[in-house]
C-alpha positions in Angstrom: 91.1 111.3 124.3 94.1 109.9 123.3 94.1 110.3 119.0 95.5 106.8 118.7 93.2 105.1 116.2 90.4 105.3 114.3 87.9 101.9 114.4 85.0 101.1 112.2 83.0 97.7 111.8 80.4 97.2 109.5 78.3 94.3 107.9 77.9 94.3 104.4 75.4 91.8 102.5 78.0 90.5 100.4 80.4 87.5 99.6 84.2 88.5 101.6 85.6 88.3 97.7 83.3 91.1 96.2 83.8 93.1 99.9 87.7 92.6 99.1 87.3 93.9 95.4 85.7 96.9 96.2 87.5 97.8 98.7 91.2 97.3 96.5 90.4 98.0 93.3 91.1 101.4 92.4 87.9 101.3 90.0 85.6 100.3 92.9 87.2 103.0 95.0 86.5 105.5 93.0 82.9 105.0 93.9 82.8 105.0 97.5 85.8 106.7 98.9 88.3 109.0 96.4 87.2 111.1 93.6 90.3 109.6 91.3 92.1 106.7 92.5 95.5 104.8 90.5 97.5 102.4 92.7 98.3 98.7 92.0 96.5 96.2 94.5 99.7 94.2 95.5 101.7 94.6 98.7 104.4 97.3 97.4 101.8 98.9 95.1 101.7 102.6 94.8 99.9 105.3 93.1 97.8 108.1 94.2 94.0 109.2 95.4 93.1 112.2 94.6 89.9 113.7 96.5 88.4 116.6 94.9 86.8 119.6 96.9 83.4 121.2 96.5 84.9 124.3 94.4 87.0 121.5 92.0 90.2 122.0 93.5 92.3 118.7 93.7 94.2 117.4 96.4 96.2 114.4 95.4 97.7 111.6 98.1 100.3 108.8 97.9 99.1 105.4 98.6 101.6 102.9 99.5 99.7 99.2 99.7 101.1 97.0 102.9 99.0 94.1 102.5 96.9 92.7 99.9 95.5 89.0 101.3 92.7 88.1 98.9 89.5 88.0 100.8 91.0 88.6 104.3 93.0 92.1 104.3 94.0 95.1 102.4 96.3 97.6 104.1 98.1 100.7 103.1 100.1 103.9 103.9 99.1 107.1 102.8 99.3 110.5 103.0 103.1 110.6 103.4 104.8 113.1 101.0 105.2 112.5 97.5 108.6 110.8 96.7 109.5 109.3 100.2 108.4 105.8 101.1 105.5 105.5 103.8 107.0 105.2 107.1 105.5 105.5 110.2 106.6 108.7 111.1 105.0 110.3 107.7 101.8 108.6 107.0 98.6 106.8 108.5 98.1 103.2 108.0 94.7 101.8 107.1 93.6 98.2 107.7 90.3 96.7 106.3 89.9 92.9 107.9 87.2 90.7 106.4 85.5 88.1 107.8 82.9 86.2 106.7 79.6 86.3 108.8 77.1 84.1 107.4 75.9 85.7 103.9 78.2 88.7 104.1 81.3 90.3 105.5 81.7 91.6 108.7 84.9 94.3 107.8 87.1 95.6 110.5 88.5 99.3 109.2 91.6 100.4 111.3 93.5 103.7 111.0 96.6 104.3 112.9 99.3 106.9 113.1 97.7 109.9 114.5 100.3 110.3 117.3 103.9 108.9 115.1 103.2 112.0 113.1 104.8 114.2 115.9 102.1 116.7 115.8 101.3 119.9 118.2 98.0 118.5 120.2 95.6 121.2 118.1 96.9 119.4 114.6 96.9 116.4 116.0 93.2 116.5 117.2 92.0 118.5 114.3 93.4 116.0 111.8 92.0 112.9 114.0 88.2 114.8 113.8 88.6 115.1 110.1 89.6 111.7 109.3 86.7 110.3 111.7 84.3 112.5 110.2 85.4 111.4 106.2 85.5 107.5 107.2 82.3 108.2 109.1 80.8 109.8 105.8 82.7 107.1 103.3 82.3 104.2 105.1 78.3 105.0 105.0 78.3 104.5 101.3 80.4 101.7 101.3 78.2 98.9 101.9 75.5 100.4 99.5 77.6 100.6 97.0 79.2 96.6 97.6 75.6 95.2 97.5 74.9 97.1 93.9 78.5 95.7 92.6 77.5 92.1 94.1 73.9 92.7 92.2 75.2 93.2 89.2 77.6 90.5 89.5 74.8 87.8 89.6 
């Protein structure tokens, strides 16, 4: 296996402007992916996630945002230390890509930067397992959690 990127795609029942909401806002966030979340949604924004572990202890993580194309993408470094700028050599880059497929959103989720780390292959793989196994867990509650937000939207 070569570690080089971790793909998702999933439909969600909603419009591509409520998909693109949820998954930039830092409010809407908070609800499907990070336990605290405080980054401005424009290309250059930065802030912070902060995930939270069964026994409360906190592990915060820069966010840098790349891209912020209403309705069509949202990208961002993260992970890199805190008070360095997101390169590739010290963070992972996540894409989300929205299309629209006839009532919803079919949404492309992309992470890359596994191997730019320049990680020993036993960190390298365990991080890559991790990260498959949260977006595998996150991603799941993603598209319940857009179709309740586009609910209460009507």
């Amino acid at each position: 296996m070569e570690y080089g990127s971790i793909e998702r795609s999933i439909r969600i029942g909603a419009a591509p402007e409520v998909v693109f909401d949820v998954v930039s806002s830092p409010e809407h966030v908070r609800q499907w992916w990070s336990d605290e979340a405080d980054f401005e949604s424009v290309s250059g924004g930065a802030g912070e996630l902060v995930f939270v572990s069964d026994e409360g202890e906190k592990f915060p993580v820069a966010i840098q945002v790349v891209d912020a194309v209403p309705y069509r993408l949202f990208s961002f470094r993260w992970t890199h230390p805190s008070g360095e700028s997101a390169r590739t050599d010290n963070s992972f880059l996540v894409r989300f890509e929205l299309e629209p497929d006839g009532d919803g959103t079919l949404l492309r989720m992309t992470e890359t930067g596994f191997r730019e780390r320049g990680w020993e292959i036993a960190v390298l793989e365990e991080t890559y397992r991790d990260h498959e196994k949260g977006w595998d867990h996150h991603l799941s509650r993603l598209a319940p959690y857009v179709v309740t937000h586009a609910a209460g939207r009507r």
